[in-house]
FILUMDREN-170747 format. One record per atom (N, C-alpha, C, O): residue number from 1; residue in three letters; x, y, z. Coordinates in Angstrom, 3 decimals, padded with zeros to 6 digits. Each point is the difference from the previous one (the first is absolute). Example, Ala and Ser with C-alpha at 12.3 -4.5 7.8 and 13.67 -1.06 7.14 Angstrom:
PT   resi   resn          u          v          w
PT      1    ALA    013.190   -005.690    007.800
PT      1    ALA   -000.890    001.190    000.000
PT      1    ALA    000.900    001.200    000.000
PT      1    ALA    001.036   -000.019    000.665
PT      2    SER   -001.386    001.069   -001.385
PT      2    SER    000.820    001.190    000.060
PT      2    SER   -000.770    001.090    000.730
PT      2    SER    000.509    001.108    000.169
This chain:
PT   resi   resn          u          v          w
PT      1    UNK    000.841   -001.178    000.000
PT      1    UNK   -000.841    001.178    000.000
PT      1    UNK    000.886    001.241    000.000
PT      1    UNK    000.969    000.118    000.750
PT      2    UNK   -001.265    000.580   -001.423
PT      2    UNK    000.853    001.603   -000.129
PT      2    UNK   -000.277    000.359    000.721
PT      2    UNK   -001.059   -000.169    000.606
PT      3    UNK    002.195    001.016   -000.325
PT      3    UNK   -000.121    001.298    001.080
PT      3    UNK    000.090    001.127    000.062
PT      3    UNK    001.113    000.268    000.454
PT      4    UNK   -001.766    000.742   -000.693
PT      4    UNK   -000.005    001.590   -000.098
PT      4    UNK    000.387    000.902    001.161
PT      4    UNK   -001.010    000.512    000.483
PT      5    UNK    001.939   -000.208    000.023
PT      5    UNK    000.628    000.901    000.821
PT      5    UNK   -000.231    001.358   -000.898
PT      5    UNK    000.330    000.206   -001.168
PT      6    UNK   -001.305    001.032    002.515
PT      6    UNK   -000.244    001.274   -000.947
PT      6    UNK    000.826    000.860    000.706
PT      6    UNK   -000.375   -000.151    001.163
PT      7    UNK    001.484    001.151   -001.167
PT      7    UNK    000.456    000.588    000.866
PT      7    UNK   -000.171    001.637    000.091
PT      7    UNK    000.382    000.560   -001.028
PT      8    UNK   -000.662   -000.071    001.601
PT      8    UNK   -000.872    001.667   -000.126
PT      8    UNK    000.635    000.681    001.225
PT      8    UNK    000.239   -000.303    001.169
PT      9    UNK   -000.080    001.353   -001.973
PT      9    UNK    000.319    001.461    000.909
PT      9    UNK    000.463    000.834   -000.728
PT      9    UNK    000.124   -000.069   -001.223
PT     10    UNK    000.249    001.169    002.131
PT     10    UNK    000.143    001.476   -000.767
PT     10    UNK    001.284   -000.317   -000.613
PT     10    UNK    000.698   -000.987    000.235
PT     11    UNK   -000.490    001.851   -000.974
PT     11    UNK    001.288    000.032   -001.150
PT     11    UNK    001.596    000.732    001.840
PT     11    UNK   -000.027    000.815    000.922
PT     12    UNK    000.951   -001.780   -001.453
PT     12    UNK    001.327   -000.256    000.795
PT     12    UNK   -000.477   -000.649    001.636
PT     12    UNK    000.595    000.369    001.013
PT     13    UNK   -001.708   -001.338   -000.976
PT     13    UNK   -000.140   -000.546    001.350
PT     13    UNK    001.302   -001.261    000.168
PT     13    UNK    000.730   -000.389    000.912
PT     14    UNK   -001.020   -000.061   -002.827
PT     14    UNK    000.447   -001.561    000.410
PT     14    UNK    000.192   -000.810   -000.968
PT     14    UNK    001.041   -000.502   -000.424
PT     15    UNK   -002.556    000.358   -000.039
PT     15    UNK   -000.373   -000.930   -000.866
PT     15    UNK    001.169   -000.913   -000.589
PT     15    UNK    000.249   -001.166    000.305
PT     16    UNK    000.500    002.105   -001.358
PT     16    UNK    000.585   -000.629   -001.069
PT     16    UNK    001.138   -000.339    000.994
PT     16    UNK    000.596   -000.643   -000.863
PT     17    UNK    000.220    000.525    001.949
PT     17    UNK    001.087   -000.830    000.624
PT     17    UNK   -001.133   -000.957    000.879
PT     17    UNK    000.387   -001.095   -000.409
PT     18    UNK   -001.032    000.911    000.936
PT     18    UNK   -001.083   -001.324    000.129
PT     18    UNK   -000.242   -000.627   -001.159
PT     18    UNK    000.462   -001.141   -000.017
PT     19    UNK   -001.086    001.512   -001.075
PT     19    UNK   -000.049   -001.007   -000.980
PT     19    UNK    000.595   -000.591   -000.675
PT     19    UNK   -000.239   -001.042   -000.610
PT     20    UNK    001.606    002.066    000.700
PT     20    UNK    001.728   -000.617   -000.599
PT     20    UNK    000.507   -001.032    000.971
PT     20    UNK    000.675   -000.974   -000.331
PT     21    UNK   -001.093    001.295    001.678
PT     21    UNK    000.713   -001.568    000.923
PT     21    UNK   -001.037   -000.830    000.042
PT     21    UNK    000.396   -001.125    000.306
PT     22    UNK   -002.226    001.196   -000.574
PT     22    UNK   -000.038   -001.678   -000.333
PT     22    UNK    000.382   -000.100   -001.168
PT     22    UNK    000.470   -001.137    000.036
PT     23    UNK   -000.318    001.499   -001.085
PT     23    UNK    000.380   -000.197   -001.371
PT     23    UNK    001.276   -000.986   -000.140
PT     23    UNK    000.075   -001.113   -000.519
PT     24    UNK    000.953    001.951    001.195
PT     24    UNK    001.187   -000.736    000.379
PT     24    UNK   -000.075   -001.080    000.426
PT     24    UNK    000.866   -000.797   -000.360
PT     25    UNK   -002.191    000.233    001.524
PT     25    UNK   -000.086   -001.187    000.850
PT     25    UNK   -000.592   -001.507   -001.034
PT     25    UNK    000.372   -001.168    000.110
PT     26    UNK   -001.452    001.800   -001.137
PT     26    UNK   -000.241   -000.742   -001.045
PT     26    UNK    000.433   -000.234   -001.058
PT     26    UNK   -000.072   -001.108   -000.531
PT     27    UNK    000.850    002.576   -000.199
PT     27    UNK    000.464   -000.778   -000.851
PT     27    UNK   -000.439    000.358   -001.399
PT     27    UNK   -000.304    001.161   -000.277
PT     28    UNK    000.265   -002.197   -000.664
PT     28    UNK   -000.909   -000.289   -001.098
PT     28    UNK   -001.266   -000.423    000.358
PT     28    UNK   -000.718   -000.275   -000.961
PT     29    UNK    000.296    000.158    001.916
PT     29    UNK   -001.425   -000.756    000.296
PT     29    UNK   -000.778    001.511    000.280
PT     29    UNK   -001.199    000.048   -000.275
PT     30    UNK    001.709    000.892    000.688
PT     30    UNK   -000.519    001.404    000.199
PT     30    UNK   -000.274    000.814   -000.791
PT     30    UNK    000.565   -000.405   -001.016
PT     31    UNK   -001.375    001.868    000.629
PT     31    UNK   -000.121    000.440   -000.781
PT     31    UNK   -000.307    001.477    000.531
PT     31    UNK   -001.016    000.073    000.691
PT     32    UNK    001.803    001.255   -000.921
PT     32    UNK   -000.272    001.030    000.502
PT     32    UNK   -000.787    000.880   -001.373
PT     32    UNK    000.267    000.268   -001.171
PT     33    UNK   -001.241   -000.066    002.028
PT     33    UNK   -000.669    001.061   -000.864
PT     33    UNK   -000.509    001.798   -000.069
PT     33    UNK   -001.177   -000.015    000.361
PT     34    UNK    001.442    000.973   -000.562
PT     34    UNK   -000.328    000.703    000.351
PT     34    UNK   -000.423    001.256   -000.742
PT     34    UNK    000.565   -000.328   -001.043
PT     35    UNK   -001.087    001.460    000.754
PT     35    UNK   -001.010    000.745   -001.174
PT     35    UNK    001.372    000.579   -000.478
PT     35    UNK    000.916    000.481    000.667
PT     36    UNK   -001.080   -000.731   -002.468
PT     36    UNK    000.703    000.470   -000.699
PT     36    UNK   -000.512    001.630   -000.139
PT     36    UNK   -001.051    000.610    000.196
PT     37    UNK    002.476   -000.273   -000.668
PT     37    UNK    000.438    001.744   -000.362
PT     37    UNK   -001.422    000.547   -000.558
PT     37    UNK   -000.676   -000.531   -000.882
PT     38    UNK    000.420    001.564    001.507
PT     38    UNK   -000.907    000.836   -000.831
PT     38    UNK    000.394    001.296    000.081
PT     38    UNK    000.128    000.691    001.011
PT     39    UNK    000.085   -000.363   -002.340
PT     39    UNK    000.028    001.514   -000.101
PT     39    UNK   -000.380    001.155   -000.599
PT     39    UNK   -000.038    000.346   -001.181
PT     40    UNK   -000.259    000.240    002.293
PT     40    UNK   -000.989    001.002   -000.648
PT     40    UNK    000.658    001.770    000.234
PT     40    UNK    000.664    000.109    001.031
PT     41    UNK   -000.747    000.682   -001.540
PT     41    UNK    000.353    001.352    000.201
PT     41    UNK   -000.590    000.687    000.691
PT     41    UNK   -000.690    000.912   -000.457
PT     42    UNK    000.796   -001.157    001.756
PT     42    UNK   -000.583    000.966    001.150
PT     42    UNK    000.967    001.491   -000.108
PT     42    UNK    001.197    000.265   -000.115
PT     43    UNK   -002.608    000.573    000.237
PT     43    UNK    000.503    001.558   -000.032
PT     43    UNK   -000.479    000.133    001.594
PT     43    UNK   -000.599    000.945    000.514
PT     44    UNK    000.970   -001.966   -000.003
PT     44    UNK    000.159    000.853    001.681
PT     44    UNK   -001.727   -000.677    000.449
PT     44    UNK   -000.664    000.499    000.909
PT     45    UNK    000.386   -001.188   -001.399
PT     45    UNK   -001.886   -000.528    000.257
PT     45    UNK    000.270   -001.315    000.066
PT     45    UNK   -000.038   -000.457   -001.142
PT     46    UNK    000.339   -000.512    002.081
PT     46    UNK   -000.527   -001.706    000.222
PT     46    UNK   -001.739   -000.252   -000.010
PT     46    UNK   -000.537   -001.086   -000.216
PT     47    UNK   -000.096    002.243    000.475
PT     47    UNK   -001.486   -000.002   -000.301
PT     47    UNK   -000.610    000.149   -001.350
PT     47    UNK   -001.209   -000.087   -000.213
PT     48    UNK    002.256    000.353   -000.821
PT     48    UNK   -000.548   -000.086   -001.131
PT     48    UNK   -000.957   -001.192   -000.644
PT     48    UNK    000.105   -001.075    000.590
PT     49    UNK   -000.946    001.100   -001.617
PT     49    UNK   -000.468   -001.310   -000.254
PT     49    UNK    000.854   -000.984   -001.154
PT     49    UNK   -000.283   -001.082   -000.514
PT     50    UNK    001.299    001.877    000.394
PT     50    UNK    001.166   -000.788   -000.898
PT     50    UNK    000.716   -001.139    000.229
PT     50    UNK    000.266   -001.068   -000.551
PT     51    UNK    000.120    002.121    002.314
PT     51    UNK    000.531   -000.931    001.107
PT     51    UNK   -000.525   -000.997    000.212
PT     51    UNK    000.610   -001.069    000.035
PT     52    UNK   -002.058    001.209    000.187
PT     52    UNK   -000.735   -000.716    000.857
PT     52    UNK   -000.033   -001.465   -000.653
PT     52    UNK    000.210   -001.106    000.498
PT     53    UNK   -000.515    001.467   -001.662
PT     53    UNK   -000.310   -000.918   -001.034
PT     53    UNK    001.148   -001.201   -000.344
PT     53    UNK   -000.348   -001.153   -000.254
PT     54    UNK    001.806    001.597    000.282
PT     54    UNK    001.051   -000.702   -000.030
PT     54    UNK    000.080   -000.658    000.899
PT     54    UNK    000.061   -001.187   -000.318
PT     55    UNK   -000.013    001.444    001.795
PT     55    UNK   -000.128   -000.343    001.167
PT     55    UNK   -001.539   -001.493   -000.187
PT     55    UNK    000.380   -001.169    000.059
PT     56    UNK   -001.246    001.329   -000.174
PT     56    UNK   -000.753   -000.765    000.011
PT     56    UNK    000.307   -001.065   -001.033
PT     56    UNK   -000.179   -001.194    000.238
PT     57    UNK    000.643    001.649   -001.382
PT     57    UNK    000.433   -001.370   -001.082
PT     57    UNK    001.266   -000.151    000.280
PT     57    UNK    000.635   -000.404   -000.973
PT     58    UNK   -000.009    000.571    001.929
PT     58    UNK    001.242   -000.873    000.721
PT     58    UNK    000.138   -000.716    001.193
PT     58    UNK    000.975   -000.513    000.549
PT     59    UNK   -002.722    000.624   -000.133
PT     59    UNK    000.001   -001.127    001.177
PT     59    UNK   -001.118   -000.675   -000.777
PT     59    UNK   -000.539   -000.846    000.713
PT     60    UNK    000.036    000.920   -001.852
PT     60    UNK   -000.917   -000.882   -000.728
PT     60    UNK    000.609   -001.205   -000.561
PT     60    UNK   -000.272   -001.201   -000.004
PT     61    UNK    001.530    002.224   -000.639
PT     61    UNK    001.673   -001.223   -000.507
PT     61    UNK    000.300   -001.069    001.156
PT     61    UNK   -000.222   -001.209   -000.065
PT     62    UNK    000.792    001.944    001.170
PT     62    UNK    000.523   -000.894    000.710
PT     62    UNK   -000.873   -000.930    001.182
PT     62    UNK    000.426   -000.474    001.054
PT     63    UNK   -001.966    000.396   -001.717
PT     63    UNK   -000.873   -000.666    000.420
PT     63    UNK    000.299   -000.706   -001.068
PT     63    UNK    001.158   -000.406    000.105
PT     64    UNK   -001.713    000.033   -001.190
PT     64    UNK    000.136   -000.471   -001.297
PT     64    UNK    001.250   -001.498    000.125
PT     64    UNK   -000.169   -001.219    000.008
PT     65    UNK    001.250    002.003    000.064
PT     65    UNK    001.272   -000.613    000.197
PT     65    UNK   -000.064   -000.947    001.123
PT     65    UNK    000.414   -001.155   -000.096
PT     66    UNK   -000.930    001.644    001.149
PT     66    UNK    000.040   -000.692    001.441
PT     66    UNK   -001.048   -001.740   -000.356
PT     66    UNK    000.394   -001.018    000.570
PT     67    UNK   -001.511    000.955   -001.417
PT     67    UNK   -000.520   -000.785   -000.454
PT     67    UNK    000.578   -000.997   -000.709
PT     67    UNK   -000.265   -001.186    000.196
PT     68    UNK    001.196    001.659   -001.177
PT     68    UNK    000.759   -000.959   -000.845
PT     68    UNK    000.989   -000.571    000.498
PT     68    UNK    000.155   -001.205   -000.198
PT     69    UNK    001.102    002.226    001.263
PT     69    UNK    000.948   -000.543    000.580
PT     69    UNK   -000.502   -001.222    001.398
PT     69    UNK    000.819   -000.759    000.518
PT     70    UNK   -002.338    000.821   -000.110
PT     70    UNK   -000.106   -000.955    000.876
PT     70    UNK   -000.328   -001.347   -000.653
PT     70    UNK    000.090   -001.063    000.615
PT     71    UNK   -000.546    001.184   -002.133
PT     71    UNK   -000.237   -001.430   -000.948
PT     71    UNK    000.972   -000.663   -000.072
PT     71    UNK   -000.054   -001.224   -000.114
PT     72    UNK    001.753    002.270    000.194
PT     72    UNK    001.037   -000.828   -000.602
PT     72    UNK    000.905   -000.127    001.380
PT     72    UNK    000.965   -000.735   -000.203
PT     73    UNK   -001.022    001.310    001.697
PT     73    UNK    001.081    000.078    000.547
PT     73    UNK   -000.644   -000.171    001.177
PT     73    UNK   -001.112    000.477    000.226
PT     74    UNK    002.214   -001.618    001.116
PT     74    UNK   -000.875   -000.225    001.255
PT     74    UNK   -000.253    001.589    000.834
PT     74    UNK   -000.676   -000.044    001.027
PT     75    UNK    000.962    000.758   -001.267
PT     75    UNK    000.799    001.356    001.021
PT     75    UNK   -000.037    000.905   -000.754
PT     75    UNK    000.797    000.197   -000.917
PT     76    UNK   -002.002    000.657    001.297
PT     76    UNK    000.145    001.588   -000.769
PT     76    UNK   -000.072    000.701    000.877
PT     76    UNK   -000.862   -000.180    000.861
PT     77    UNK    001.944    001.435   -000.784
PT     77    UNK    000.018    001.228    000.691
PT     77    UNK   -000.429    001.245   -000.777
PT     77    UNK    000.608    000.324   -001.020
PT     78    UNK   -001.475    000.265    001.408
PT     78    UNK   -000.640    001.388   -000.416
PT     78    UNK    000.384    001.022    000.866
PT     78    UNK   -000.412    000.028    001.160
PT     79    UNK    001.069    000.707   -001.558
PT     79    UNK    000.268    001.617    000.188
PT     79    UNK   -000.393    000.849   -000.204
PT     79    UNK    000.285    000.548   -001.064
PT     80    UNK   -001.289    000.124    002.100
PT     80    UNK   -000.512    001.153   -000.233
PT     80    UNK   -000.542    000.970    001.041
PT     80    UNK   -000.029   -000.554    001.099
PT     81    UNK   -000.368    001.684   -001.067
PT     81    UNK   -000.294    000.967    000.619
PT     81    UNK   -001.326    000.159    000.252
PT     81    UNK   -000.239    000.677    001.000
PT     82    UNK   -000.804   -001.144   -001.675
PT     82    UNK   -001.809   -000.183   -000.198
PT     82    UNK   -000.324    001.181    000.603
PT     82    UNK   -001.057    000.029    000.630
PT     83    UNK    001.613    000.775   -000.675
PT     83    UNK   -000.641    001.528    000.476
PT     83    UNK   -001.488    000.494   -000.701
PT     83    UNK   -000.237   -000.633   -001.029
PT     84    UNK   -000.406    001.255    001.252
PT     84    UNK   -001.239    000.394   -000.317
PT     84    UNK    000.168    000.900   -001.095
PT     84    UNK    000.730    000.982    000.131
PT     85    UNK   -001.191   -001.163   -000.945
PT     85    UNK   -000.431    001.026   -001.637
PT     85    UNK   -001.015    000.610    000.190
PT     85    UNK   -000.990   -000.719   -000.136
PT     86    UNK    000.640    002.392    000.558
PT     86    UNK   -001.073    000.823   -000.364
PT     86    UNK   -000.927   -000.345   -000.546
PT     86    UNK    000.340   -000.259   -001.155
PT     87    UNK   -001.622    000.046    001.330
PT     87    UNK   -001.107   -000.387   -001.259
PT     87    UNK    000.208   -001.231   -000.549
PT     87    UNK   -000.873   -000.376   -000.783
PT     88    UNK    002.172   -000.651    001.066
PT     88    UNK    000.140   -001.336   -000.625
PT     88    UNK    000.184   -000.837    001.037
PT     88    UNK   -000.459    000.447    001.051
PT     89    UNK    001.117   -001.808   -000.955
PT     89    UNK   -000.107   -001.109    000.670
PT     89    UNK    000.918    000.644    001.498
PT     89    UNK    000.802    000.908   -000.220
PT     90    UNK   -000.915   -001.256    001.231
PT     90    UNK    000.393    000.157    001.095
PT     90    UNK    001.162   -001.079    000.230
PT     90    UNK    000.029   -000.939   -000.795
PT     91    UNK    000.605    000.973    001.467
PT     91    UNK    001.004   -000.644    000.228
PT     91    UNK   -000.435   -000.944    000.772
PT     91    UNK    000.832   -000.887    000.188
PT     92    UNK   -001.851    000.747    000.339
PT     92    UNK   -000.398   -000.892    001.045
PT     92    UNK   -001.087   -000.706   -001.180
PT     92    UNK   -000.222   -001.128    000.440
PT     93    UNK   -000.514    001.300   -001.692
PT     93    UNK   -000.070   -000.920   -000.458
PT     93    UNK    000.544   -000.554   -001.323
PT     93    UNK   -000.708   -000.640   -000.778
PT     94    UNK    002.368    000.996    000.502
PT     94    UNK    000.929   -000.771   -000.838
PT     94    UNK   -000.004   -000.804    000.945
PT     94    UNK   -000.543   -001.048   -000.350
PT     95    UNK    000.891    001.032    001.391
PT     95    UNK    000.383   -001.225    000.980
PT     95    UNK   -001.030   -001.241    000.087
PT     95    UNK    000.297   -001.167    000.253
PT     96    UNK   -001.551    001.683   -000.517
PT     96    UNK   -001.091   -000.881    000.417
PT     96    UNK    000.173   -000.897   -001.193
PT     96    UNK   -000.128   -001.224    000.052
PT     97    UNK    000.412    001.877   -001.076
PT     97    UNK    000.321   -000.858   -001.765
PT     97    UNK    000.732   -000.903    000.646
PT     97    UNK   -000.500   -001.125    000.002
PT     98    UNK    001.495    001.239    000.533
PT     98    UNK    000.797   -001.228   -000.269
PT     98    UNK   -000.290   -000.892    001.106
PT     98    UNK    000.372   -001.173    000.012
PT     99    UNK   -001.182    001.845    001.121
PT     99    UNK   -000.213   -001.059    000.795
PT     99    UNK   -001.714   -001.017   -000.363
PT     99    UNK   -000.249   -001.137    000.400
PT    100    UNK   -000.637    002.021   -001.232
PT    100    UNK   -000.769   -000.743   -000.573
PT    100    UNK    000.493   -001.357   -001.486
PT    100    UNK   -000.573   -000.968   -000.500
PT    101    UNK    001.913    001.661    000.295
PT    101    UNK    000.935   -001.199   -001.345
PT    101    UNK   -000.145   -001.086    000.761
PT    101    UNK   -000.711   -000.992   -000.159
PT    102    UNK    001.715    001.383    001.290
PT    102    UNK    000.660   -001.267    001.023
PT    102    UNK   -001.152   -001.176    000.660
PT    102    UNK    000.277   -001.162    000.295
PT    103    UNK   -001.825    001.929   -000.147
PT    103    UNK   -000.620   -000.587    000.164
PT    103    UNK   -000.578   -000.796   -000.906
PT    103    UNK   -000.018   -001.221    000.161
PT    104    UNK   -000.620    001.925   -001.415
PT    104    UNK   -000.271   -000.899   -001.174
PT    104    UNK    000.629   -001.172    000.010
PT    104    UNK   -000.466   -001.118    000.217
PT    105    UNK    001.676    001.480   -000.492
PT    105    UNK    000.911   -001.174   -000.269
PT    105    UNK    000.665   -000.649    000.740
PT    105    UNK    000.739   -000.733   -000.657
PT    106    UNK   -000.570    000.576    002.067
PT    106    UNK    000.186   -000.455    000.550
PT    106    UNK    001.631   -000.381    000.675
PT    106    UNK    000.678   -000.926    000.443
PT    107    UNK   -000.658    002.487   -000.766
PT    107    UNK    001.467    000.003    000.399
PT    107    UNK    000.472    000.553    001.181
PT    107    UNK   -000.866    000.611    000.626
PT    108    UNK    002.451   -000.646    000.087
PT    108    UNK   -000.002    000.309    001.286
PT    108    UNK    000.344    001.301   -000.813
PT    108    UNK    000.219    000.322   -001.168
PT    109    UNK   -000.311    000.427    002.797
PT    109    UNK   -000.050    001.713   -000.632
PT    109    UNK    000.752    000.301    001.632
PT    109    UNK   -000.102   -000.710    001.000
PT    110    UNK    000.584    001.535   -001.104
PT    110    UNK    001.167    000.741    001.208
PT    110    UNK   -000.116    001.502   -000.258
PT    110    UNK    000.634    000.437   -000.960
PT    111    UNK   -001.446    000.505    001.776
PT    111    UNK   -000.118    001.256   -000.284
PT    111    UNK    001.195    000.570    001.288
PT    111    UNK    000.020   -000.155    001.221
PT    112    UNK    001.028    000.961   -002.325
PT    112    UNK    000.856    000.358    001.195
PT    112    UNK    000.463    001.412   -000.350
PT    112    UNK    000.707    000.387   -000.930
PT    113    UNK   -001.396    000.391    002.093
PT    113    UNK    000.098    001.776    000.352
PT    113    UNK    001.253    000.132    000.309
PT    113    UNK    000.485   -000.778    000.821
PT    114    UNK    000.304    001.796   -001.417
PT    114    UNK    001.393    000.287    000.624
PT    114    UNK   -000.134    001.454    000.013
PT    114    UNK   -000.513    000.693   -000.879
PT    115    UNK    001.126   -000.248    002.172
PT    115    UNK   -000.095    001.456    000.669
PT    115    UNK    002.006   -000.056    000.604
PT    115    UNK    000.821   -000.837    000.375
PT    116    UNK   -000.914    002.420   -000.653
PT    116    UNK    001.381    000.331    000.313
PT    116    UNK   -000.571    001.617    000.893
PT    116    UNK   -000.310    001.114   -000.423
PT    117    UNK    000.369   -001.583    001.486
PT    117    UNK    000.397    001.450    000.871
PT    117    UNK    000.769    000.694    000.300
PT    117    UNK   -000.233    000.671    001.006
PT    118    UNK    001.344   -000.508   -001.619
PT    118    UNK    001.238    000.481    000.203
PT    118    UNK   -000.032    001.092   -001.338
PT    118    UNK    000.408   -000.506   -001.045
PT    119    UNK   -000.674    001.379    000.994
PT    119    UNK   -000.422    001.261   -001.065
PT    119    UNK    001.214   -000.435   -000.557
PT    119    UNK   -000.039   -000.945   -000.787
PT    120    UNK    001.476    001.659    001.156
PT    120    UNK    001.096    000.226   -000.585
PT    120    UNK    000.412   -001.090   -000.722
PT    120    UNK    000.984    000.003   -000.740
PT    121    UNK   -001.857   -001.123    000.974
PT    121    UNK    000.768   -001.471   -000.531
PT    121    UNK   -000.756    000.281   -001.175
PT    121    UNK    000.618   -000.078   -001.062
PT    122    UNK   -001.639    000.340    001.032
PT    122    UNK   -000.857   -000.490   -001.296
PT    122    UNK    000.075    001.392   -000.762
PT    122    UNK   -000.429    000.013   -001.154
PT    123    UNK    000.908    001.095    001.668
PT    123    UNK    000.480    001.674   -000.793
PT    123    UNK    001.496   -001.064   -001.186
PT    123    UNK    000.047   -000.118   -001.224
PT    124    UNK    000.679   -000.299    002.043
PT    124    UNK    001.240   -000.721   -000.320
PT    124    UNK   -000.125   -000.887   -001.266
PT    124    UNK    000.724    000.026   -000.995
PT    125    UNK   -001.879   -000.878    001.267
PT    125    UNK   -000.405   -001.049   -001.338
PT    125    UNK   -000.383    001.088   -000.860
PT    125    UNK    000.284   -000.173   -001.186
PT    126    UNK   -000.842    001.225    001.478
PT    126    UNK   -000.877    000.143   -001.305
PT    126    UNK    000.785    001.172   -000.725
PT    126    UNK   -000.365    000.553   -001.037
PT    127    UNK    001.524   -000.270    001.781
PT    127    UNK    001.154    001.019   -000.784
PT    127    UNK    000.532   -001.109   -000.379
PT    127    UNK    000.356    000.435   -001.095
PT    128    UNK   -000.054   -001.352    001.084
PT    128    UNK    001.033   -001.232   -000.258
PT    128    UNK   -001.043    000.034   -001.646
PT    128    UNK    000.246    000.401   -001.138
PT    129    UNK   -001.331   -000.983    001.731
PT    129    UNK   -000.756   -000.877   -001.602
PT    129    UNK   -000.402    001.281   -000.810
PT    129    UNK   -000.834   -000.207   -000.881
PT    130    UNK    001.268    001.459    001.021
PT    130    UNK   -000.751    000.615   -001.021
PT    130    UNK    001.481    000.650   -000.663
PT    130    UNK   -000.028    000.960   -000.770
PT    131    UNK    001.343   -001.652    001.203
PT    131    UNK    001.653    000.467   -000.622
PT    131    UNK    000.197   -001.268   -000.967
PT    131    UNK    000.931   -000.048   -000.804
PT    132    UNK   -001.816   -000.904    000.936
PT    132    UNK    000.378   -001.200   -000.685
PT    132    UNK   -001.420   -000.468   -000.941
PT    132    UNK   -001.147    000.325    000.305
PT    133    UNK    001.534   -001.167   -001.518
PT    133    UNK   -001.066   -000.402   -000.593
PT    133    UNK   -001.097   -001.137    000.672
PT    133    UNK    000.209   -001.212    000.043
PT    134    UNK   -001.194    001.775    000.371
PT    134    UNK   -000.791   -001.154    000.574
PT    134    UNK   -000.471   -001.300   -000.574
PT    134    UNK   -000.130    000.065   -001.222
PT    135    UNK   -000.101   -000.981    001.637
PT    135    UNK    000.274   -001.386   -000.539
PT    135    UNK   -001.084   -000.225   -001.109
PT    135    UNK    000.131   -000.625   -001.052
PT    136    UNK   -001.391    001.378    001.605
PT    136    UNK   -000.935   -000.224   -001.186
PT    136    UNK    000.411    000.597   -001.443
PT    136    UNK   -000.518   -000.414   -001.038
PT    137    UNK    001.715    001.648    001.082
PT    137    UNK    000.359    000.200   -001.337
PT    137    UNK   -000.654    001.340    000.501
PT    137    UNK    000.989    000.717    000.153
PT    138    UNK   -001.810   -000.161    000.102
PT    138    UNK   -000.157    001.542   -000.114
PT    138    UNK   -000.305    000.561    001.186
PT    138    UNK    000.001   -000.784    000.949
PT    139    UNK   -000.308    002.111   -000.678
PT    139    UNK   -000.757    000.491    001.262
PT    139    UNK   -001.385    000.922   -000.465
PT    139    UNK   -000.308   -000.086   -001.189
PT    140    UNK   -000.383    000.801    001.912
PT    140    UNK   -001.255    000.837    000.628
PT    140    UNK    001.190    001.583   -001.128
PT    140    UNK   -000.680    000.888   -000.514
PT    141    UNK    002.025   -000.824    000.355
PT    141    UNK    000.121    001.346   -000.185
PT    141    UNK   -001.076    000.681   -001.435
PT    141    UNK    000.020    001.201   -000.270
């Protein structure tokens, strides 16, 4: 039976060094997933409906993806933030998607919140990841 590990929180809590050490622990049997690059030309507005719109067909993708990689692989990790979209899906129900998948189908599912209270730590990640190319290939600039 597959297993879907979802891992969520704000951008520099965690996520991606948690999902890189079970990754490491499995292997090839694992599979990290997380919303590809979208980019859009913000003039200073994340409330735009340009934004909005990219944002929503990049957790539609990496729903999409999360379906196929559990057909072919025991261990999928999902990376993401499920924050709430203005006028669109809430972050609290992307989450319910995948926990209504896991049920359909009958898979184990591991919902795991990661929080970093340490401001300066997570000021630190997110000057770090925005000097370097992020893994999905693009950023929000």
């Amino acid at each position: 039976m597959p297993t879907l590990v979802v891992i969520y929180g704000l951008p520099g809590a965690g996520k991606t060094t948690i999902s890189n050490k079970i990754k490491e622990q499995f292997g090839d049997a694992a599979e990290r997933l997380f919303t590809r690059a979208y980019k859009v030309e913000l003039k200073g507005d994340r409330s735009s409906e340009v934004y909005l719109d990219a944002k929503e067909d990049a957790y539609a993708d990496l729903f999409d993806r999360t379906q196929e990689a559990l057909k072919a692989t025991p261990l999928v990790l999902v990376e993401g933030t499920f924050t709430d979209v203005p006028g669109r899906t809430t972050g609290q129900e992307k989450l319910e998607s995948y926990i209504g998948l896991a049920e359909k189908e009958n898979y184990q599912l591991l919902l795991l919140g990661v929080s970093c209270g340490d401001k300066e730590t997570i000021e630190s990640r997110i000057i770090i990841r925005e000097s370097i190319e992020s893994e999905s290939g693009g950023s929000l600039k």
